[in-house]
C-alpha positions in Angstrom: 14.3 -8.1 -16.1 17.0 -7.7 -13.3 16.4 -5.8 -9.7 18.4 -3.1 -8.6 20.2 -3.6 -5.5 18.9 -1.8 -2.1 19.9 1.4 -1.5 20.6 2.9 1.6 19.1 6.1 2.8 22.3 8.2 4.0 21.1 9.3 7.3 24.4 7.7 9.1 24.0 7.8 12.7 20.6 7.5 12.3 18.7 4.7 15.3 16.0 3.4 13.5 12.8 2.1 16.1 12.3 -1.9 16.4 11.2 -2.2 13.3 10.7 -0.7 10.0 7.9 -0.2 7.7 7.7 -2.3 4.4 5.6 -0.8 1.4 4.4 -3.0 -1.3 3.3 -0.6 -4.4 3.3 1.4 -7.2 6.1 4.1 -8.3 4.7 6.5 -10.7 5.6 9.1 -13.1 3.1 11.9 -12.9 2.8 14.5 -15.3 0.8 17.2 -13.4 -1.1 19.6 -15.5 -2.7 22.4 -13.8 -4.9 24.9 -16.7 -5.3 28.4 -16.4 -9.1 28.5 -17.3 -11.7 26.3 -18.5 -10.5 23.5 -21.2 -10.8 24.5 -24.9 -12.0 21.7 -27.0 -9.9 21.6 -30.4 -7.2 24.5 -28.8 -4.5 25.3 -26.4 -5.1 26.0 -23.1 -2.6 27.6 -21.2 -1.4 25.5 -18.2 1.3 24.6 -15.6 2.5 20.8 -16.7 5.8 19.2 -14.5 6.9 16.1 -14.1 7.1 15.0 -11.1 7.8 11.0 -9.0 4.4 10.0 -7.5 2.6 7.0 -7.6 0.3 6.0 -4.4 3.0 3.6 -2.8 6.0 5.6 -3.3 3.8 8.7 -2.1 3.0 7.3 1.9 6.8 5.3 1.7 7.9 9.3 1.3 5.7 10.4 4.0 6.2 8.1 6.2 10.1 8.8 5.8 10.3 12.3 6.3 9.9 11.3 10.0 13.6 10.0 10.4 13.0 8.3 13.5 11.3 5.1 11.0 13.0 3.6 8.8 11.0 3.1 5.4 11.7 0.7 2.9 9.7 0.1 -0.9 9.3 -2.7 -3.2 7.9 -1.6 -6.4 8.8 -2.1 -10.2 9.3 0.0 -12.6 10.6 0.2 -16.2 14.2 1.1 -17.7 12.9 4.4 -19.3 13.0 5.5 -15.6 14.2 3.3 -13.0 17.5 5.2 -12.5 15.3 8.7 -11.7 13.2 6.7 -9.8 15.8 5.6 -7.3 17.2 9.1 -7.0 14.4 10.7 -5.8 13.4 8.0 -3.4 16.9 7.8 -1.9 16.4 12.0 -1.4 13.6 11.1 0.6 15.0 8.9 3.1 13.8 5.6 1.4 15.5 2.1 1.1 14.2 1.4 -2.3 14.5 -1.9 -3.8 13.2 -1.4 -7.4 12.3 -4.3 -9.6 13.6 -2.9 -13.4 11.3 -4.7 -16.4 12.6 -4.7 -19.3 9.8 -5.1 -21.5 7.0 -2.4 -19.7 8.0 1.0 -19.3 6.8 2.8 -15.5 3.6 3.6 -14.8 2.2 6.6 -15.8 -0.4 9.4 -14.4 -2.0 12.8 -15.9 -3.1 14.8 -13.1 -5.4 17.2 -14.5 -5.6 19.7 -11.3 -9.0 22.1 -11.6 -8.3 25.6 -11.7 -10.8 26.5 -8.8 -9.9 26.7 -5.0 -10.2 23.3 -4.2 -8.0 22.0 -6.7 -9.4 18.9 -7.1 -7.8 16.4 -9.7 -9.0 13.8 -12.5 -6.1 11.2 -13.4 -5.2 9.5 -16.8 -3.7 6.3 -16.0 -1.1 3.7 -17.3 -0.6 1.2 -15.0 2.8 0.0 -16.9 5.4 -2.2 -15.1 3.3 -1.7 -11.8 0.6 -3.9 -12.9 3.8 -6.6 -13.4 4.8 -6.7 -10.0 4.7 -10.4 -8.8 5.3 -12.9 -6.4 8.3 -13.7 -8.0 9.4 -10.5 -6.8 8.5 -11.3 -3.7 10.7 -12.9 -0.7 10.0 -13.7 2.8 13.5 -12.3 3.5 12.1 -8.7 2.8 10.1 -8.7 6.1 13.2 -9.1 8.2 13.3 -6.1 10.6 9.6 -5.5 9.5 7.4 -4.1 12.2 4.5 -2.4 9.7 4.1 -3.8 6.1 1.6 -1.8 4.2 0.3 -2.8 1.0 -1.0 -0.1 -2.0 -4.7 -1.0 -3.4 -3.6 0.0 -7.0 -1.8 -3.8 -6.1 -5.6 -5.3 -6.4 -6.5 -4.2 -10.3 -4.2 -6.8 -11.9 -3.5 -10.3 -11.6 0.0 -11.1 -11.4 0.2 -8.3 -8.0 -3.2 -9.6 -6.6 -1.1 -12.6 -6.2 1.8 -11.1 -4.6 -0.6 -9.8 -2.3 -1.8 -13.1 -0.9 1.5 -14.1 -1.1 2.5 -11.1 0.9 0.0 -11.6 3.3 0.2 -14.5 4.3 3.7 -14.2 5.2 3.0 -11.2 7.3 0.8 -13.3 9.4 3.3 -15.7 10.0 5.3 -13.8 11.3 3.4 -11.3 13.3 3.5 -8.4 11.1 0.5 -6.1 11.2 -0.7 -5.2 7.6 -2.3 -1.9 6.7 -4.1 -1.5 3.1 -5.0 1.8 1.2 -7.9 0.8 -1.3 -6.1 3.4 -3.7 -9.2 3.9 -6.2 -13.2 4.0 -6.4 -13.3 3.6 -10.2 -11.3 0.6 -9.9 -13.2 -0.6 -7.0 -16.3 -0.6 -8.9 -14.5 -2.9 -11.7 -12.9 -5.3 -9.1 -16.1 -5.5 -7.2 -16.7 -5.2 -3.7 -16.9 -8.8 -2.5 -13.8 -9.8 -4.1 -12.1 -6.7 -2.5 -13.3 -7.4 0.6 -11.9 -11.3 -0.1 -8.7 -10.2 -0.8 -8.3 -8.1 2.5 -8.5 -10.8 4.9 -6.1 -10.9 7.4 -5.6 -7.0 7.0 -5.0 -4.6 10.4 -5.7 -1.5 9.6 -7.8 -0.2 6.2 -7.2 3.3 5.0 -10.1 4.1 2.5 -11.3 7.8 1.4 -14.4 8.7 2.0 -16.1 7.5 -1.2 -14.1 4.3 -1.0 -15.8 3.6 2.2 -19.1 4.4 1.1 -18.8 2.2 -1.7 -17.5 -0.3 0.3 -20.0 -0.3 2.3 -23.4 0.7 0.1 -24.0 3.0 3.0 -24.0 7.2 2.0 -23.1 8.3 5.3 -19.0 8.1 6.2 -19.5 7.8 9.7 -21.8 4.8 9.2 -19.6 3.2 6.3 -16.1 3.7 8.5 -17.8 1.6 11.3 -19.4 -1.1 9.4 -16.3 -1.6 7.6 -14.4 -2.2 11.2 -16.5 -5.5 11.4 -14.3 -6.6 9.2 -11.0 -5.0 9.9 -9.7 -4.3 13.4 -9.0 -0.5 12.6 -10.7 1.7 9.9 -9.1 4.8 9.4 -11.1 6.8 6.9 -9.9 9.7 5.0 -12.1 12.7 4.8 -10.9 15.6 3.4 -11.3 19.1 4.4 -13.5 17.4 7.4 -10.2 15.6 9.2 -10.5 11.7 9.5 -12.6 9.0 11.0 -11.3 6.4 12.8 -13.5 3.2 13.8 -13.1 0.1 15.9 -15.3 -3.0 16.4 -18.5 -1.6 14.6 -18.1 2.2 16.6 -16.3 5.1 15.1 -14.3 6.2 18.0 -12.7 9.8 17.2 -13.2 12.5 14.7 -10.0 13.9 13.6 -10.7 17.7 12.4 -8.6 18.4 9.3 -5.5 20.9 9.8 -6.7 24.5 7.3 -4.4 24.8 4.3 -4.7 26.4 1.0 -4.6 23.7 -2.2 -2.6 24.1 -4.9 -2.2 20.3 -5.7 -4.3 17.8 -3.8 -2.5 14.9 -5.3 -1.3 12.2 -3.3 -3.1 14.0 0.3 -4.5 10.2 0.9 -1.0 8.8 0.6 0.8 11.7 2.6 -1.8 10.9 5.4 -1.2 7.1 5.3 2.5 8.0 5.2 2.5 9.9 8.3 -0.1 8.1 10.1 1.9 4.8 10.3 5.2 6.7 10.6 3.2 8.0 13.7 2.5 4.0 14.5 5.5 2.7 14.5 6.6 5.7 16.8 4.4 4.7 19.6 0.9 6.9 19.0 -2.2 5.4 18.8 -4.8 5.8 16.2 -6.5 9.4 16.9 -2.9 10.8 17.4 -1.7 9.1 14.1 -4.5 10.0 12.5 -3.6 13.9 13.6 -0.4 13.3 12.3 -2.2 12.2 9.1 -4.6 15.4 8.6 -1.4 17.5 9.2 0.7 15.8 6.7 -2.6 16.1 4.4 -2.4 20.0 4.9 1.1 19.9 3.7 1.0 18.2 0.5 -2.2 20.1 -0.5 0.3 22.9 -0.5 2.8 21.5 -2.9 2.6 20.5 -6.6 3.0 16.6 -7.2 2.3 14.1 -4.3 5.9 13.7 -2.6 7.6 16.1 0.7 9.9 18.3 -0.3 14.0 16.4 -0.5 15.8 16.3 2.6 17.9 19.3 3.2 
């Protein structure tokens, strides 16, 4: 393996805040496949397929970017097949992406499989690749210098060597004063990693970001409301994502505000969660509290609903 070297994100001039926001996660290459009708078993179906970057981490480091008053940076590996399209279209979004390049796994891959109704919900196909390889040897301390916000992906949970990295990560966050927000990223993977161990592995965390069946499973409890503030026992802020009904967001056992969700009409409602995590601690680091951020979130939400594939649109 070898690690490509940071790139910078061309906005000369630019005055980042005091600090910048780290993400630890995935990078993605997501084949979106939108049919026309119902699936045919044994036939074509016409559909719309593209290629497009995604991957949960990459996603919010996007988000988070396309306000240009923060400056976003991104540790994630990917493979060779890839790496150099990867960077591109980070760098495009106002990203400092330092990309760890494995030789031996190729990137991550996705099928989206977007429904063909209104709400345009989506199943995913997934192979976790070179992010599932992302280590603590691919971590250093050093990478929190100028760090006000680290965030750390969920998909970083599901496999051994990045559980690691996240404990490793952690724990040098606390150290030096960095607040640490986590997306739990996946319900079907919850269910496999368990919730206890979850739980475990996000002590010391700020801020949690779960969706609302996250929570709920989190939680064994069916109503949202109830599940975002049980969870905040646990975690100083819970923001939990809910869709068309806005956001909840939950402090010391009381869910505080109810964020209403901004109307939009889906075409693609992949990578919503990470566009409000994006904007939400882009919102952070820029002085709002929680139930402004947490605006910020629903309205970035309503954007990438919008838009095929879970990125904003390149910088003009």
């Amino acid at each position: 393996m070898h690690e490509a070297a940071d790139v910078a994100d061309g906005r000369r001039g630019h005055t980042p805040p005091a600090g910048a926001l780290l993400v630890v996660g995935d990078v993605v290459t997501d084949v979106v496949a939108r049919p026309r009708g119902p699936l045919a078993t044994g036939t074509d179906t016409v559909a719309t397929i593209r290629t497009v970057p995604g991957g949960a981490g990459a996603n919010v480091a996007c988000w988070a970017a396309r306000d240009d008053r923060v400056e976003v940076r991104l540790l994630g590996r990917v493979g060779t097949d890839s790496a150099v399209w990867h960077e591109r279209e980070l760098v495009a979004r106002g990203v400092r992406a330092r990309l760890v390049v494995d030789e031996e796994a190729p990137t991550a891959t996705v099928i989206c499989l977007v429904d063909a109704d209104a709400a345009a919900e989506r199943t995913f196909l997934t192979d976790s690749g070179a992010s599932l390889r992302l280590s603590p040897d691919d971590w250093s301390d050093a990478l929190l210098d100028g760090v006000a916000r680290l965030h750390l992906s969920g998909y970083l949970l599901f496999s051994e060597p990045s559980r690691a990295l996240v404990t490793v990560a952690l724990a040098a966050a606390r150290a030096c004063g960095v607040p640490v927000s986590l997306d739990p990223a996946s319900a079907g993977f919850l269910v496999e990693l368990g919730v206890d161990r979850f739980l475990a592995l996000a002590e010391g965390v700020d801020v949690l970001l779960p969706s609302r069946d996250e929570a709920c499973l989190l939680t064994g409890l069916p109503d949202p409301a109830d599940a975002a503030a049980k969870l905040s026992h646990h975690v100083p802020l819970v923001v939990a994502k809910q869709g068309v009904e806005g956001a909840l967001v939950a402090r010391s056992g009381t869910v505080i505000a109810h964020v209403p969700a901004v109307p939009a009409t889906p075409r693609d409602t992949t990578g919503a969660g990470d566009a409000f995590t994006g904007a939400f601690l882009a919102a952070l680091l820029t002085g709002a509290g929680a139930e402004e951020a947490a605006a910020e979130g629903c309205r970035a939400g309503a954007s990438a609903v919008e838009r095929v594939g879970g990125r904003p649109p390149v910088r003009g």
